[in-house]
PDB file of N, CA, C and O in Angstrom:
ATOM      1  N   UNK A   1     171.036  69.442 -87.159  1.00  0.00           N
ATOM      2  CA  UNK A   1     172.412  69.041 -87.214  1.00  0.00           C
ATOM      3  C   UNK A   1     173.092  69.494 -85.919  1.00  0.00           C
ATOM      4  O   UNK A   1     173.212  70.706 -85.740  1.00  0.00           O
ATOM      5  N   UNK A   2     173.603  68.531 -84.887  1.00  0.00           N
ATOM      6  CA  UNK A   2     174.439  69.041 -83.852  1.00  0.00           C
ATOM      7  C   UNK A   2     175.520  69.651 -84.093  1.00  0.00           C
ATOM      8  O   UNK A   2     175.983  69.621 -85.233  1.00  0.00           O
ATOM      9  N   UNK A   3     176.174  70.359 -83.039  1.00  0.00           N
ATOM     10  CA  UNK A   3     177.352  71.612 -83.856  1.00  0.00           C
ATOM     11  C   UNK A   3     178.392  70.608 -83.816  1.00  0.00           C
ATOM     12  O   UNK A   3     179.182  70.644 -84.760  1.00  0.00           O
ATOM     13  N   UNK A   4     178.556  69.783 -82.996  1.00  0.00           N
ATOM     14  CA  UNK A   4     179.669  68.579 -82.660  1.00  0.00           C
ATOM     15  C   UNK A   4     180.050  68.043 -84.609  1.00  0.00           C
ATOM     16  O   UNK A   4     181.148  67.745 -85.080  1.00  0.00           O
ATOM     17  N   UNK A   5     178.803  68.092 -85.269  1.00  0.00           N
ATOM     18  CA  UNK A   5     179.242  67.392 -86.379  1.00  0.00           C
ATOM     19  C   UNK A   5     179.672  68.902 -87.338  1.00  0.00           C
ATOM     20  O   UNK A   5     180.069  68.505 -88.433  1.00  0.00           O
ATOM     21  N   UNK A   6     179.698  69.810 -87.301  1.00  0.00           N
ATOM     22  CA  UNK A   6     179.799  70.868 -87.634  1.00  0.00           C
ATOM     23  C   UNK A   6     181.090  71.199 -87.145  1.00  0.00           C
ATOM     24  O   UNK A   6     182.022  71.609 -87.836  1.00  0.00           O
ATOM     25  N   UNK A   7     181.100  70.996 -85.875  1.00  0.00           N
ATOM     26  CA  UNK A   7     182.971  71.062 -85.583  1.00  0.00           C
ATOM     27  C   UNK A   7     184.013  70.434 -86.389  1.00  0.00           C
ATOM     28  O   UNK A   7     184.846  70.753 -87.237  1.00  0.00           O
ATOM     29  N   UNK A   8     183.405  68.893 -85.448  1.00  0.00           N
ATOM     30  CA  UNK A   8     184.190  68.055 -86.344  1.00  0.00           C
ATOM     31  C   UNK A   8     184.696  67.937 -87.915  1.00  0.00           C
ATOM     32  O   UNK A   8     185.826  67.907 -88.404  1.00  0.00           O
ATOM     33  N   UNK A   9     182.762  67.859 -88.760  1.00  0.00           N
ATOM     34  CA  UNK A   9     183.611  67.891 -89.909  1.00  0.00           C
ATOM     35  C   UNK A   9     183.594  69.000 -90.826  1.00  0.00           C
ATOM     36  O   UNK A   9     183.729  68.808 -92.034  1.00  0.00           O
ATOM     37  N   UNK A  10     183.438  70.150 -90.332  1.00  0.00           N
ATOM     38  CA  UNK A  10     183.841  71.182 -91.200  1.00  0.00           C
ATOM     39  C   UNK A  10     184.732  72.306 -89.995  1.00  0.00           C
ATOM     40  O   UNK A  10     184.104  73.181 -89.398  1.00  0.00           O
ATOM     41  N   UNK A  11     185.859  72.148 -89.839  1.00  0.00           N
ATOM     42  CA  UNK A  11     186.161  73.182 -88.735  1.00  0.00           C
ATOM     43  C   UNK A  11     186.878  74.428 -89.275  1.00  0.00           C
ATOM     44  O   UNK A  11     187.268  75.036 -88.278  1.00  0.00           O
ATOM     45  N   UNK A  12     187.134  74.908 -90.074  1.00  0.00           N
ATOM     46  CA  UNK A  12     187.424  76.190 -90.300  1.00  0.00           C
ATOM     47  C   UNK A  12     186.101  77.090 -90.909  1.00  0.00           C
ATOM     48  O   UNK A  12     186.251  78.298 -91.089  1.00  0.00           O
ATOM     49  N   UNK A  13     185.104  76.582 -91.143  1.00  0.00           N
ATOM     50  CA  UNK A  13     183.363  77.079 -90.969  1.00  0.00           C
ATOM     51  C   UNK A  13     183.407  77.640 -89.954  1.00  0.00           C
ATOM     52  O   UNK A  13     183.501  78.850 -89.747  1.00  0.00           O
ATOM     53  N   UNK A  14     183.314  76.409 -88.922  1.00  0.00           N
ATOM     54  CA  UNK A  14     183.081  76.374 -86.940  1.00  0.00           C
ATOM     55  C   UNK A  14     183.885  77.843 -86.464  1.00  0.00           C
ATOM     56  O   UNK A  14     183.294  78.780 -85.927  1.00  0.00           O
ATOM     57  N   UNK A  15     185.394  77.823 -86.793  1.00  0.00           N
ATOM     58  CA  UNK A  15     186.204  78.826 -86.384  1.00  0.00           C
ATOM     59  C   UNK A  15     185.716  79.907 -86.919  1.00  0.00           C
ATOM     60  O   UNK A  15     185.564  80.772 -86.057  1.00  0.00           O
ATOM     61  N   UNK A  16     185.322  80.328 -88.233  1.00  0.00           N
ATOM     62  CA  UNK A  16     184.914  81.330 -89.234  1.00  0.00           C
ATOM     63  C   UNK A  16     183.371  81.865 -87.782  1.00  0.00           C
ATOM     64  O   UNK A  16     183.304  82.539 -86.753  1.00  0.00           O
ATOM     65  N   UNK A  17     182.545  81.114 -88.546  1.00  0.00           N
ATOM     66  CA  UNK A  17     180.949  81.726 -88.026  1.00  0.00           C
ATOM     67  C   UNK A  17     180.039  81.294 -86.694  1.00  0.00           C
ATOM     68  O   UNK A  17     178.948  81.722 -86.317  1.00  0.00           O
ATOM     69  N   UNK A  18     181.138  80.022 -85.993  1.00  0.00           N
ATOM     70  CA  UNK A  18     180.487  80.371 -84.659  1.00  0.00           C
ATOM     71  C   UNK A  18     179.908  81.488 -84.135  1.00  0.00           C
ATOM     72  O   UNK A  18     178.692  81.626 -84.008  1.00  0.00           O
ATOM     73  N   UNK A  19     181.249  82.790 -83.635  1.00  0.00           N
ATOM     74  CA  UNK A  19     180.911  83.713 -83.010  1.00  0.00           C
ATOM     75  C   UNK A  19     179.522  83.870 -83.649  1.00  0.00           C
ATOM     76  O   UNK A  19     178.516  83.797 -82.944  1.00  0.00           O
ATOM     77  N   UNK A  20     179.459  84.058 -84.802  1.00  0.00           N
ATOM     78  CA  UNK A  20     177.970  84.933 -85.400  1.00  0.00           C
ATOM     79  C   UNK A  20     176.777  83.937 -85.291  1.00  0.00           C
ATOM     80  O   UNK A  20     175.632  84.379 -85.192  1.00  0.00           O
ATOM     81  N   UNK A  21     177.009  82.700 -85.305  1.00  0.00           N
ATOM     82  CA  UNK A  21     175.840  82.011 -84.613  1.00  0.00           C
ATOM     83  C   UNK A  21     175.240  82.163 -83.566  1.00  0.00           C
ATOM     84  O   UNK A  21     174.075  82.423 -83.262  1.00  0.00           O
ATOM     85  N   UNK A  22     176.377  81.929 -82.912  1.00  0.00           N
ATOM     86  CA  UNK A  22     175.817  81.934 -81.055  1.00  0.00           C
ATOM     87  C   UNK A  22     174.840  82.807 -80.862  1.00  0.00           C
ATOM     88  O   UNK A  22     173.663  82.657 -80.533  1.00  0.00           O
ATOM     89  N   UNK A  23     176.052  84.570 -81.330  1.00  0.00           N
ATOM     90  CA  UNK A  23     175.559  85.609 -81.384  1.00  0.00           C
ATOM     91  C   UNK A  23     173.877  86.354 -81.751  1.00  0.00           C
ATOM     92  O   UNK A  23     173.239  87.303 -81.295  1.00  0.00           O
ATOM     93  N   UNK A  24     173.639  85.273 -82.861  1.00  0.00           N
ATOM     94  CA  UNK A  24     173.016  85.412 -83.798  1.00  0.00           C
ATOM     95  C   UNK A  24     171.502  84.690 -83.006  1.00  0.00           C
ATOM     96  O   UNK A  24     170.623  85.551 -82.963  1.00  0.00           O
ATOM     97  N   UNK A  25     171.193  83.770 -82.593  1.00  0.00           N
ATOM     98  CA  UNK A  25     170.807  82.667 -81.744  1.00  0.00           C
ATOM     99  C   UNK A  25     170.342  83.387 -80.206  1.00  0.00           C
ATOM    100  O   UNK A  25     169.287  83.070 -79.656  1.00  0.00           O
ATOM    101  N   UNK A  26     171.223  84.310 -79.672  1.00  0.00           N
ATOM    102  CA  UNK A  26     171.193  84.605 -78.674  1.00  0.00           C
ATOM    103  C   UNK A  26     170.469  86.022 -78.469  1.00  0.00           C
ATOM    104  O   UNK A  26     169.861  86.378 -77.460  1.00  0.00           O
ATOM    105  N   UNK A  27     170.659  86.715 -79.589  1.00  0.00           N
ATOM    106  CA  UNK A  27     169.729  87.857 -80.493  1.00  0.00           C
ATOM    107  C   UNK A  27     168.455  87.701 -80.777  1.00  0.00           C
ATOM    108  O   UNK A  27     167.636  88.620 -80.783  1.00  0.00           O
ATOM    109  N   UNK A  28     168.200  86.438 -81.047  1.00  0.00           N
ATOM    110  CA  UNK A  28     166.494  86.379 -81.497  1.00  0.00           C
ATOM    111  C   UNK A  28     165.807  85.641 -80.565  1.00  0.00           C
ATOM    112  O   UNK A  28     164.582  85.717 -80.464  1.00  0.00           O
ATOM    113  N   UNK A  29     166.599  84.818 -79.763  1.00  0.00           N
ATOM    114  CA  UNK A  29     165.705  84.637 -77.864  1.00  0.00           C
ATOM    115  C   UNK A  29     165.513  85.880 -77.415  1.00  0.00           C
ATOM    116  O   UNK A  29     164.372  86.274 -77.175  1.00  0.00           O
ATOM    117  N   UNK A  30     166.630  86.688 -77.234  1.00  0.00           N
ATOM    118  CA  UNK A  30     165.571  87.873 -76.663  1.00  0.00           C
ATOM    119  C   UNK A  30     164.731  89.106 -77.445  1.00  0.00           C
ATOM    120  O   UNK A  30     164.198  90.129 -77.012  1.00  0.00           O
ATOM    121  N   UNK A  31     164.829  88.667 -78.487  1.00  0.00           N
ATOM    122  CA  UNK A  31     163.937  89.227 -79.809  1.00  0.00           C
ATOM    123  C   UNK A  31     162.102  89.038 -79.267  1.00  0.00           C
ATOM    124  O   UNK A  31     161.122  89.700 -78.924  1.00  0.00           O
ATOM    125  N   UNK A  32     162.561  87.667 -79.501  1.00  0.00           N
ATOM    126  CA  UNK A  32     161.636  86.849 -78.821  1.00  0.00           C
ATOM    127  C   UNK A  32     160.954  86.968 -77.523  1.00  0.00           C
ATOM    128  O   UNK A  32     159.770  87.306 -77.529  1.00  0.00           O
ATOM    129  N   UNK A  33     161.491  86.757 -76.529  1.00  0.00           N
ATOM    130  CA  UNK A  33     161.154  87.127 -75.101  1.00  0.00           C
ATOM    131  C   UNK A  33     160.558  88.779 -74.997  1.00  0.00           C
ATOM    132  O   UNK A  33     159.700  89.041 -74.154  1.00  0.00           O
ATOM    133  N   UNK A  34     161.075  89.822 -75.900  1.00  0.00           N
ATOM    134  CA  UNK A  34     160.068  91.104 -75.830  1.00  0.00           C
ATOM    135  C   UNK A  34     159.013  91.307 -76.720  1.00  0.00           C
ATOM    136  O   UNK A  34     158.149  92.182 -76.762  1.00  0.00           O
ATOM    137  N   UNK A  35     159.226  90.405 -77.376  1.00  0.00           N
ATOM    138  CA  UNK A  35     157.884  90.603 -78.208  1.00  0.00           C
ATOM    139  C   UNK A  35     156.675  89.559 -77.684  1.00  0.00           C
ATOM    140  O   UNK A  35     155.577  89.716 -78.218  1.00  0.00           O
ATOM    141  N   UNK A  36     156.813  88.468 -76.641  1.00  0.00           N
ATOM    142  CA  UNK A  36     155.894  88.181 -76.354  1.00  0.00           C
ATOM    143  C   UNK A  36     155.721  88.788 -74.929  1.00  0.00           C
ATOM    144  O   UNK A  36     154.557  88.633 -74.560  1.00  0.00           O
ATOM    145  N   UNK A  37     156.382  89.334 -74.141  1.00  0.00           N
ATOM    146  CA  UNK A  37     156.456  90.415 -72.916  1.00  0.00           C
ATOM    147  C   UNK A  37     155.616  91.440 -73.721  1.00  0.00           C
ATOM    148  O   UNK A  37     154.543  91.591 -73.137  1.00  0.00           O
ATOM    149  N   UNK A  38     155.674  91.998 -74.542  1.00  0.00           N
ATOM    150  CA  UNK A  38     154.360  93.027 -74.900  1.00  0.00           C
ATOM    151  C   UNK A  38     153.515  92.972 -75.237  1.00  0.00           C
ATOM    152  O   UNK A  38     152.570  93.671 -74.872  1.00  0.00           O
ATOM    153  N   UNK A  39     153.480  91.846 -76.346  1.00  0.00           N
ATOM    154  CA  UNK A  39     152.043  91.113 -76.633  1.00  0.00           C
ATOM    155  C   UNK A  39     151.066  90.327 -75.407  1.00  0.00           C
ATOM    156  O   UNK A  39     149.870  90.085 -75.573  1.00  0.00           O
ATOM    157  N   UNK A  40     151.823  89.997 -74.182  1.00  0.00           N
ATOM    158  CA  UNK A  40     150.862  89.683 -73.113  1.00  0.00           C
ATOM    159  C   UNK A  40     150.781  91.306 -72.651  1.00  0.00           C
ATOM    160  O   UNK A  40     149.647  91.423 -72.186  1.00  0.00           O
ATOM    161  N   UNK A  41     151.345  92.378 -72.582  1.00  0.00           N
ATOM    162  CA  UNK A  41     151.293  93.279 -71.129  1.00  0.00           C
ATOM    163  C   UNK A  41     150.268  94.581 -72.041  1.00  0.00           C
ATOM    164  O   UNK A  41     149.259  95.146 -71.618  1.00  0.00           O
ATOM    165  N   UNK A  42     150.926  94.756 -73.323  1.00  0.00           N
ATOM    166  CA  UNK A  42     149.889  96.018 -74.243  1.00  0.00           C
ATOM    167  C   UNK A  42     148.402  95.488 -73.940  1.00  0.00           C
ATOM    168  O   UNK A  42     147.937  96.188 -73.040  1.00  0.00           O
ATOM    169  N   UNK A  43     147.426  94.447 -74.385  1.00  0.00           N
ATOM    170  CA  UNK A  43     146.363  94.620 -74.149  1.00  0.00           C
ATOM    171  C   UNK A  43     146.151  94.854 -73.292  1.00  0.00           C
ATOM    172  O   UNK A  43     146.768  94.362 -72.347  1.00  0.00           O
ATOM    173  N   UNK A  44     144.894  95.972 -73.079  1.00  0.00           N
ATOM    174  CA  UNK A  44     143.971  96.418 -71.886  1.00  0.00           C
ATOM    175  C   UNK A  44     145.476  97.348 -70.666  1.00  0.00           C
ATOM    176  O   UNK A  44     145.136  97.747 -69.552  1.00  0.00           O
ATOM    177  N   UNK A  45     146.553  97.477 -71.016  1.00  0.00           N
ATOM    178  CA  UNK A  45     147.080  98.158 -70.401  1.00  0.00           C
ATOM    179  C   UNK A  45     147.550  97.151 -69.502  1.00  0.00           C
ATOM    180  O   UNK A  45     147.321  97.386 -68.316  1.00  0.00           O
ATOM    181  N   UNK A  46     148.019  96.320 -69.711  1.00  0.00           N
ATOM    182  CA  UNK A  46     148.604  95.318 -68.500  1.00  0.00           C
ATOM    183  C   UNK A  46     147.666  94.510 -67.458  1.00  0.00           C
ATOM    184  O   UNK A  46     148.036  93.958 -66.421  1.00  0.00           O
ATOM    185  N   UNK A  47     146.207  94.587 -68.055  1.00  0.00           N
ATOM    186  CA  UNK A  47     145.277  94.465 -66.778  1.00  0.00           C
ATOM    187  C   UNK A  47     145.039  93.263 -67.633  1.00  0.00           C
ATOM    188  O   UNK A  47     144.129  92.716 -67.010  1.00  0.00           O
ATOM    189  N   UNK A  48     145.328  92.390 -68.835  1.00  0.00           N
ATOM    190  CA  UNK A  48     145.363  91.385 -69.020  1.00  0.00           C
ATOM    191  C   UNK A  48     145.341  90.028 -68.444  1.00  0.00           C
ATOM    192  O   UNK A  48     146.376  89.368 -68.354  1.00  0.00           O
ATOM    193  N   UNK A  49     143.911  89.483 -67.956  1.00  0.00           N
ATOM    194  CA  UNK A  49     144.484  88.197 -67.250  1.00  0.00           C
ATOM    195  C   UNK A  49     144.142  86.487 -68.168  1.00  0.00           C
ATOM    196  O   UNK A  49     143.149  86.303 -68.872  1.00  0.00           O
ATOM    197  N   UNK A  50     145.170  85.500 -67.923  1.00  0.00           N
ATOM    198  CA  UNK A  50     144.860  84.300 -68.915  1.00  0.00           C
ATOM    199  C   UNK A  50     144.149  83.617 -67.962  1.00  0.00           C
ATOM    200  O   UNK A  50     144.524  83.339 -66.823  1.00  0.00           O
ATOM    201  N   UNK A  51     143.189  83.381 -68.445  1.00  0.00           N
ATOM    202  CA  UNK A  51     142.695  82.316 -67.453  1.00  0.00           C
ATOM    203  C   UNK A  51     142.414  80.687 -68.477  1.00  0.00           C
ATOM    204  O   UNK A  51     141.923  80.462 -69.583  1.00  0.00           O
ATOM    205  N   UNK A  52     143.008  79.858 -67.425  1.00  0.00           N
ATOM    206  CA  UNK A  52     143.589  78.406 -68.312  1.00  0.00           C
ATOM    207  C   UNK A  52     143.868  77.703 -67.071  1.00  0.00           C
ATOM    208  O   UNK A  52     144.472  78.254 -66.150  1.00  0.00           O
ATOM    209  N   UNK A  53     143.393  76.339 -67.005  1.00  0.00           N
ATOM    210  CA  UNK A  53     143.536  75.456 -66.094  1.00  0.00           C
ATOM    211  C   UNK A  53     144.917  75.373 -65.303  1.00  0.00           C
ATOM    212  O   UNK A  53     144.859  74.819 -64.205  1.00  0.00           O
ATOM    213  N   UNK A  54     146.342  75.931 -65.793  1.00  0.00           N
ATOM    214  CA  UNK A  54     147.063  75.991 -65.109  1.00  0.00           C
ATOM    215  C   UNK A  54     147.246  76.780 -63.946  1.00  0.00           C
ATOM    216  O   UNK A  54     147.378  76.287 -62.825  1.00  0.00           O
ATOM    217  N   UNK A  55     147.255  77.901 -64.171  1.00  0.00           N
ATOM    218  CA  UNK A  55     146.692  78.959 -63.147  1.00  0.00           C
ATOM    219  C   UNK A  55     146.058  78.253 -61.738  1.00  0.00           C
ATOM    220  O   UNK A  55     146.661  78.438 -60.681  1.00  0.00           O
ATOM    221  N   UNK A  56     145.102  77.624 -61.756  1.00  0.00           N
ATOM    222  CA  UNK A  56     144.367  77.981 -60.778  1.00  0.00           C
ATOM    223  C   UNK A  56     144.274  75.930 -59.702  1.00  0.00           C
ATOM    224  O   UNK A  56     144.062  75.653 -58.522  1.00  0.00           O
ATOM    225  N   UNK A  57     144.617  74.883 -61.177  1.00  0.00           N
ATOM    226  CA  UNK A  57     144.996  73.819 -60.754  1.00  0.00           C
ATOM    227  C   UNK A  57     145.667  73.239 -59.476  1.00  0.00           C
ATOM    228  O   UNK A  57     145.408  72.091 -59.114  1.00  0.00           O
ATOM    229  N   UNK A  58     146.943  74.419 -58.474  1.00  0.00           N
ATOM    230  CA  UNK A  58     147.042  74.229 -57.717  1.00  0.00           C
ATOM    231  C   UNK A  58     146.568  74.513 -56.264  1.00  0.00           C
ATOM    232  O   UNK A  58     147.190  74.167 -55.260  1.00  0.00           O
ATOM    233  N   UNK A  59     145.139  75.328 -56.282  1.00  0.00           N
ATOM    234  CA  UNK A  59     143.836  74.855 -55.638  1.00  0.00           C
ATOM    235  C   UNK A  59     143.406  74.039 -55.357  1.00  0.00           C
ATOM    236  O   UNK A  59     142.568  74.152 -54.463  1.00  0.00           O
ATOM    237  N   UNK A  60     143.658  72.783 -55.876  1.00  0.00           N
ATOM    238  CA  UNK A  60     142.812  71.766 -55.723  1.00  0.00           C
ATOM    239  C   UNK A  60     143.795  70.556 -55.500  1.00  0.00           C
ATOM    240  O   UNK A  60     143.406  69.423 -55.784  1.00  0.00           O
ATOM    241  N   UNK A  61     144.759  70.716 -55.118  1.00  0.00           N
ATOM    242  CA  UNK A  61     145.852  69.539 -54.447  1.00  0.00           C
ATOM    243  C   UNK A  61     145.899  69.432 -52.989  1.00  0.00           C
ATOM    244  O   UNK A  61     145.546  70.343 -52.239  1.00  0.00           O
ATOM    245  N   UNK A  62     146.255  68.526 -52.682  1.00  0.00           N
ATOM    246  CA  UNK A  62     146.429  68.284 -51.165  1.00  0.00           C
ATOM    247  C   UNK A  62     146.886  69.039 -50.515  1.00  0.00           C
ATOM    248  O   UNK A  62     146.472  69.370 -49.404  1.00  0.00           O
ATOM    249  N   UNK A  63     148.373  69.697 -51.405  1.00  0.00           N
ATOM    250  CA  UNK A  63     149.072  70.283 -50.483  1.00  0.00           C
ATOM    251  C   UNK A  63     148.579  71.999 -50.118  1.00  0.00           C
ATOM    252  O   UNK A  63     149.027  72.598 -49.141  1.00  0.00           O
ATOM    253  N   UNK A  64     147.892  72.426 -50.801  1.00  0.00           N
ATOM    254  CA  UNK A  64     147.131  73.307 -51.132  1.00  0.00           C
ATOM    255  C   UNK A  64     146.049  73.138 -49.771  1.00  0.00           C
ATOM    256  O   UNK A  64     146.060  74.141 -49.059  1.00  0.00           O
ATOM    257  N   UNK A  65     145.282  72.222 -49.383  1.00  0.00           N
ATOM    258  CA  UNK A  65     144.079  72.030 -48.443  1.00  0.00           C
ATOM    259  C   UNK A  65     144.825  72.467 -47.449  1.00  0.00           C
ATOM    260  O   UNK A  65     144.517  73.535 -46.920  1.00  0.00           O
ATOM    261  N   UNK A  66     145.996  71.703 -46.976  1.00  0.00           N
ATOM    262  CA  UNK A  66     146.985  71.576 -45.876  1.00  0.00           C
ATOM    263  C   UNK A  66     146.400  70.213 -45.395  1.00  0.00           C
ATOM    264  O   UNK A  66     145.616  70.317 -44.452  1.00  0.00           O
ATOM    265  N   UNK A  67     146.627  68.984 -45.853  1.00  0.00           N
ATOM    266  CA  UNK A  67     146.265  67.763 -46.017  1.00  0.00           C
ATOM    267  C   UNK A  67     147.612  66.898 -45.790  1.00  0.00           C
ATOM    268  O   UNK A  67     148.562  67.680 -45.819  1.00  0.00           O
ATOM    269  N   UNK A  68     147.915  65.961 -45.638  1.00  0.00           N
ATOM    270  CA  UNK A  68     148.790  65.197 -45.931  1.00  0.00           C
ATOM    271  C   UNK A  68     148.314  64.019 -46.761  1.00  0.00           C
ATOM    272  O   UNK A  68     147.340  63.341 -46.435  1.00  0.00           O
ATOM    273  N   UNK A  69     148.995  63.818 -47.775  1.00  0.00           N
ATOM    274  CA  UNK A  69     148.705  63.019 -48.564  1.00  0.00           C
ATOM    275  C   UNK A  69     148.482  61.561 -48.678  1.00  0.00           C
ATOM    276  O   UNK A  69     147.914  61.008 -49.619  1.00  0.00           O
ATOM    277  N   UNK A  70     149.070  60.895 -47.452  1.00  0.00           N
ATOM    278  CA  UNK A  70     149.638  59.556 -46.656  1.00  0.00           C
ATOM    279  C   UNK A  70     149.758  60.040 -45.593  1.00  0.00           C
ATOM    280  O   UNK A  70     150.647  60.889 -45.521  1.00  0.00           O
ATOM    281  N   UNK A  71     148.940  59.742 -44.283  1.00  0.00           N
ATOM    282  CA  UNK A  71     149.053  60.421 -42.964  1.00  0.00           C
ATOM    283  C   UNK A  71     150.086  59.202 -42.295  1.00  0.00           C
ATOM    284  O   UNK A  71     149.993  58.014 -42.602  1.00  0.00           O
ATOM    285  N   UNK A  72     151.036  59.733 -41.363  1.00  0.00           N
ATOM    286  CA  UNK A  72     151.624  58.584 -40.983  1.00  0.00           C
ATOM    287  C   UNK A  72     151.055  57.831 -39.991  1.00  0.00           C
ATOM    288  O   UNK A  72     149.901  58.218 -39.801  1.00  0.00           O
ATOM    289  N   UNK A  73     151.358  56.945 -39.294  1.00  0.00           N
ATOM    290  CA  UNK A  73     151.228  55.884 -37.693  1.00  0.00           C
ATOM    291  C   UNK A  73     151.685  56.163 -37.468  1.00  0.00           C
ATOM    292  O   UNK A  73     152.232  56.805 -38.365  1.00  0.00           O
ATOM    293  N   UNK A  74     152.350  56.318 -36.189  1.00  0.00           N
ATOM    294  CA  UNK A  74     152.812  56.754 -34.894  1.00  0.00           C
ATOM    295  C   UNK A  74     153.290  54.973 -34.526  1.00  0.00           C
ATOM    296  O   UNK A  74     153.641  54.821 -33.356  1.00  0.00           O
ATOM    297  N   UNK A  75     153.311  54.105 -35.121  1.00  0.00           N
ATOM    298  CA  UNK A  75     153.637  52.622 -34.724  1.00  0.00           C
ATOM    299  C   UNK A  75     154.071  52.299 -36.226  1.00  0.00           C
ATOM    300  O   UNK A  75     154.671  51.225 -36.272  1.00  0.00           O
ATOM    301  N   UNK A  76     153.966  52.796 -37.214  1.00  0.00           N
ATOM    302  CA  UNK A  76     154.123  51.900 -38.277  1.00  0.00           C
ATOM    303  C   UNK A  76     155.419  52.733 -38.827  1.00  0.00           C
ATOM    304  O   UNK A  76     156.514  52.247 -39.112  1.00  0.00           O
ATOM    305  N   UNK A  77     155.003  54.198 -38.913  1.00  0.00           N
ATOM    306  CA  UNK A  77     156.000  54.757 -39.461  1.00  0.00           C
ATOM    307  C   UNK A  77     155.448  55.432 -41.019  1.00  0.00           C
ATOM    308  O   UNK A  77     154.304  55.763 -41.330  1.00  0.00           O
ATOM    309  N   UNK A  78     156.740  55.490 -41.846  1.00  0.00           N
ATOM    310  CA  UNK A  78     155.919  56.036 -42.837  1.00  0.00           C
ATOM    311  C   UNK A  78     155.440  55.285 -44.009  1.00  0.00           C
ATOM    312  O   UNK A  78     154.719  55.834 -44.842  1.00  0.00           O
TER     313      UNK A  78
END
Protein backbone atom coordinates (compact mmCIF):
# COMPACT_ATOMS: atom_id res chain seq x y z
CA UNK A 1 0.00 0.00 0.00
CA UNK A 2 1.64 3.43 -0.96
CA UNK A 3 1.62 5.98 1.97
CA UNK A 4 0.02 8.56 -0.64
CA UNK A 5 -3.18 6.32 -0.18
CA UNK A 6 -2.66 6.21 3.52
CA UNK A 7 -2.42 9.98 3.56
CA UNK A 8 -5.00 10.63 1.55
CA UNK A 9 -7.51 8.35 2.81
CA UNK A 10 -6.97 7.94 6.28
CA UNK A 11 -5.15 11.20 7.52
CA UNK A 12 -5.41 11.54 11.11
CA UNK A 13 -3.70 7.70 11.21
CA UNK A 14 -0.88 9.46 8.80
CA UNK A 15 -0.64 12.47 11.44
CA UNK A 16 -0.99 9.95 14.54
CA UNK A 17 1.86 7.12 13.43
CA UNK A 18 3.93 8.39 10.69
CA UNK A 19 6.62 9.61 13.00
CA UNK A 20 6.71 5.88 14.39
CA UNK A 21 6.81 4.40 11.00
CA UNK A 22 9.46 6.15 9.40
CA UNK A 23 11.13 5.80 12.69
CA UNK A 24 10.33 2.39 12.95
CA UNK A 25 11.50 1.47 9.15
CA UNK A 26 14.59 3.36 9.61
CA UNK A 27 15.46 1.22 12.88
CA UNK A 28 15.40 -2.10 11.26
CA UNK A 29 17.63 -0.99 8.00
CA UNK A 30 20.18 -0.48 10.27
CA UNK A 31 19.19 -3.45 12.41
CA UNK A 32 19.78 -4.97 9.37
CA UNK A 33 22.93 -3.53 7.90
CA UNK A 34 24.80 -4.80 11.43
CA UNK A 35 23.73 -7.88 11.49
CA UNK A 36 24.81 -8.71 8.11
CA UNK A 37 28.25 -6.48 8.72
CA UNK A 38 28.95 -9.26 11.35
CA UNK A 39 27.73 -12.15 9.88
CA UNK A 40 30.19 -11.44 6.84
CA UNK A 41 33.26 -10.04 9.23
CA UNK A 42 32.88 -12.78 12.62
CA UNK A 43 33.81 -15.80 10.52
CA UNK A 44 37.44 -16.73 10.55
CA UNK A 45 38.05 -13.28 12.17
CA UNK A 46 37.42 -11.04 9.24
CA UNK A 47 39.76 -13.07 6.97
CA UNK A 48 36.53 -14.14 5.27
CA UNK A 49 36.68 -14.06 1.52
CA UNK A 50 33.35 -14.60 -1.07
CA UNK A 51 34.43 -15.77 -3.94
CA UNK A 52 31.48 -15.46 -6.77
CA UNK A 53 31.73 -14.43 -10.31
CA UNK A 54 31.18 -10.88 -9.43
CA UNK A 55 34.28 -10.19 -7.77
CA UNK A 56 36.60 -11.03 -10.19
CA UNK A 57 34.31 -10.52 -13.68
CA UNK A 58 35.90 -7.23 -14.14
CA UNK A 59 39.17 -8.96 -15.25
CA UNK A 60 38.05 -9.92 -18.15
CA UNK A 61 36.58 -6.68 -19.91
CA UNK A 62 38.19 -4.55 -22.28
CA UNK A 63 38.52 -1.90 -20.20
CA UNK A 64 40.36 -3.87 -17.75
CA UNK A 65 43.10 -5.19 -20.74
CA UNK A 66 43.54 -1.40 -21.55
CA UNK A 67 41.88 -2.13 -24.98
CA UNK A 68 39.58 0.07 -26.66
CA UNK A 69 36.56 -1.33 -27.45
CA UNK A 70 35.90 0.39 -31.06
CA UNK A 71 39.36 1.73 -32.03
CA UNK A 72 38.82 4.93 -33.87
CA UNK A 73 40.15 6.20 -37.73
CA UNK A 74 41.99 8.98 -37.80
CA UNK A 75 39.73 9.74 -41.28
CA UNK A 76 36.48 8.38 -40.27
CA UNK A 77 36.17 9.44 -36.83
CA UNK A 78 34.29 7.70 -34.28
Amino acid sequence: MPPQFVRTRKPQWWLKYNYILSSALDTGTIFGIILVSLYIYLPKEGTLTLNWWGNTVWQNTADAAGVAYNPTDPDIGF
